[in-house]
C-alpha angles and dihedrals in degrees: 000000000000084000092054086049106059089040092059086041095056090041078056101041091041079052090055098045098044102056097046084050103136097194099074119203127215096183145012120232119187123335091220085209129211123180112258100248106143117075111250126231118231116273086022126117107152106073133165150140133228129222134188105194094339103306126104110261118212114213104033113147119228132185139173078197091269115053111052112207137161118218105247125223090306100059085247124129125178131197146160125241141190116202104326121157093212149015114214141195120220098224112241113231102249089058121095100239108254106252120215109193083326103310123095122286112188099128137069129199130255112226105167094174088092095053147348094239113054119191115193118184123196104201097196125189122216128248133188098276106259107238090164127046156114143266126198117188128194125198128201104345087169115174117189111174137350104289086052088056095044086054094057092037085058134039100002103051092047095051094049098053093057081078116028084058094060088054113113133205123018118342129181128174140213127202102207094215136278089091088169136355112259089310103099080174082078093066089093099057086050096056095042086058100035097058090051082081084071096230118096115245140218125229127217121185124247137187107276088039088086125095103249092205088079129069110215146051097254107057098023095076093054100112089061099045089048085047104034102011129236124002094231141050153104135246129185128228132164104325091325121106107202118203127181128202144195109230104176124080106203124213104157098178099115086035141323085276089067096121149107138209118241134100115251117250081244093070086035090061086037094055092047092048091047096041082051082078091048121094104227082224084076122077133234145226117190118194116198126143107238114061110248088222145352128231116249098014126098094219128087126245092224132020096249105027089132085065089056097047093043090063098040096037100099097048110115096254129358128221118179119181127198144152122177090133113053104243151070132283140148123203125187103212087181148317096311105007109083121171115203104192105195140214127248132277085220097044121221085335135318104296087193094232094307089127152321103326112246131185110227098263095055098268119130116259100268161118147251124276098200119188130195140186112177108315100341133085110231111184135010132185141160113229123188116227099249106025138093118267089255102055096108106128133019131210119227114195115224096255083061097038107052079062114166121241140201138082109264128196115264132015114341113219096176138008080242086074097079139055131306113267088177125044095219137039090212099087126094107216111205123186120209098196099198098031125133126164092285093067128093124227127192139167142198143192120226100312098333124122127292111264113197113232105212101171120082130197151217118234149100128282111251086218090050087048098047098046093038115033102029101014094049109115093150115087110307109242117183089226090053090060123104108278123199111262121190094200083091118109119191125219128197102198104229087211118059094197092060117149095193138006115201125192125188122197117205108201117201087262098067089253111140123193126189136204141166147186132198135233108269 
């Protein structure tokens, strides 16, 4: 009789749970299916057990993304959820990450259809703890159609991989979101290019990763989490603890740009239950989509970013990753909390091969190079995808900088067509694509002395003005347009007879970069 009891009680309780579940699916992919072999408690329906090498691990953290446990001397862990798509382990540090036809598999799928109670085992092997690697993050690859695939298949993958491959020691990558632009179908052609860096890399959702058919957050996402898995998480390496986190609420009922940015108090409780298992002497790396802010402006990326800052405040050192604008920009949040919000892979859009990618402030069409030694981050560098390691600023001569501006009636020859942006045509505009206020900036006339510039200022890139504004026959797109950047220094020659101006950037790291232009 106690034994009919407890299994009403658990068909009543799956009922329940089943019906008040927030996270609505609108398929089932995959069951993942283990053999029901732990006893469940009452109440519970999500049962497993973890492994590492074959033996039970105390300590592992699991999550659907709403219930928080850690596996007990037997390697079980037990839960109840309510219509969740996945449960999730967040990978200790001393296990080699579950690999899935090269992407990240730490995850398995919920399908309660076949049972009310579900067990779901991660059997992990250990690795040598990695004090030392690197991160590579991508930002808003976005394909949208063929030509754009055909675009990233060749040259940027290419490209990218002329770097990525030269890369030692452990590696891991992360994509920020916008994987593609309103076509999940691509997902496909994305995975098939992304693996060929040979580490495995993380997803985050971004705004045009969502299904614009539905009209909500919480089934609207369902083509990522089907492809990628869920949109939020957390993974250890080294003495980094990665989250990753979904920072658009979707609506898509006025158009598929019905959206804002902010996390939902539901990730917000997640992300306070799973860094409870996290010592604040370790660091930390967040991956979302939307900056949380934006140097030099008053207004916050997204709506609740306090919330955020307030859990991952205490953590030895911050690092906080984004995209979302195509371009570059560096914010210092506080002593040991950074954001480095990252231009696109693709750049201000696909220019389908028209010319040299560029973001919409004048930076190359790139990614991050992250590394890091124990709890500390130790270099740091944007790379365009197809250009040399170098390439971080570029010299315009007068003659280039004091571009004009404005779009005219009419065909445009020459971005001289148009109206002034910039009253001279004495100044040297130099763009430092990865700058931000730690940086040093100098520069020099023929073979006189270094002169530090330390004012920067707020303009366009003549590069960004004359490709895409002037030089724009694909279809015209407001976000492809040219976009202010305050990573920009002017420089008034005090020779009018100069021959070459020179300027050098010093990053934090130690890192110097070099570039000149010569008198027209």
């Amino acid at each position: 009789m106690k034994n009919t009891f407890y299994y009403i009680a658990s068909l009543l309780m799956a009922a329940v749970l089943t019906a008040c579940g927030d996270e609505k699916i609108a398929e089932r992919i995959g069951g993942n299916e283990d053999a029901l072999t732990i006893k469940h408690k009452v109440g519970m329906n999500v049962v497993g057990r973890v492994t590492v090498d074959g033996s039970p691990r105390e300590g592992v953290v699991v999550s659907d993304g709403i219930t928080v446990v850690a596996t007990d001397k037997n390697g079980e862990y037990q839960m109840r959820s309510s219509g969740r798509q996945h449960v999730f382990v967040s990978i200790p540090a001393d296990c080699e990450l579950p690999v899935e036809e090269g992407l990240p598999k730490f995850y398995k799928t919920l399908d309660f259809s076949k049972g009310h109670i579900i067990q779901r085992n991660f059997n992990l092997k250990r690795r040598e703890p990695s004090k030392d690697f690197t991160l590579v993050a991508f930002a808003d690859v976005q394909i949208g159609g063929k030509k754009d695939v055909a675009e990233f298949v060749n040259p940027v993958m290419p490209g990218i991989l002329n770097h990525t491959s030269t890369l030692k020691g452990t590696v891991i990558g992360i994509s920020l979101g916008d994987i593609c632009w309103n076509n999940t179908d691509l997902y496909a052609d994305y995975k098939r290019e992304i693996v060929k860096n040979n580490f495995p890399v993380f997803s985050v959702i971004g705004n045009h990763d969502h299904n614009a058919k539905y009209h909500n957050d919480t089934e609207s996402d369902i083509d990522f989490r089907n492809a990628f898995g869920p949109t939020y998480y957390s993974y250890n390496i080294g003495d980094w603890h990665i989250v990753v986190l979904d920072d658009i609420f979707y609506r898509g009922v006025t158009s598929h740009n019905d959206y804002d940015g902010s996390i939902t108090q539901q990730q917000l409780d997640w992300l306070k239950k799973d860094l409870a298992f996290v010592d604040k002497s370790k660091s930390l790396i967040v991956g979302l989509h939307i900056p949380t802010s934006r140097r030099g402006s008053s207004e916050p990326g997204i709506s609740n970013s306090n919330e955020l800052y307030a859990l991952i405040k205490d953590y030895h050192q911050v690092n906080i990753l984004s995209g979302h604008v195509h371009n570059n920009c560096t914010t210092t949040l506080a002593p040991n909390m950074t954001e480095y919000s990252l231009g696109a892979v693709m750049g201000a859009w696909w220019n389908h091969f028209e010319h040299l990618g560029v973001c919409n402030d004048g930076s190359p069409r790139g990614y991050g190079v992250f590394t890091f030694s124990g709890n500390e981050l130790k270099d740091e560098y944007y790379i365009g995808d197809e250009t040399a390691r170098d390439y971080q600023l570029k010299v315009y001569p007068p003659k280039e900088a004091s571009m004009r501006f404005g779009r005219a009636s009419g065909a445009l020859t020459s971005p001289f067509d148009a109206v002034p942006l910039m009253t001279d045509d004495t100044h040297v505009l130099i763009n430092i694509f990865n700058w931000h206020t730690t940086w040093k900036v100098e520069v020099k006339e023929d073979d006189g002395q270094w002169t530090v510039l330390d004012r920067n200022a707020l303009t366009y890139d003549p590069l960004a003005v004359r490709l895409l504004q002037y030089g724009n026959p694909w279809e015209q797109r407001p976000s492809a347009g040219p976009g202010y950047t305050d990573h920009v220094f002017l420089y008034s020659p005090s020779n009018a007879a100069w021959k070459t101006i020179t300027a050098r950037a010093t990053d934090p790291f130690g890192n110097v970069y070099t570039a000149s232009a010569n008198h027209e």
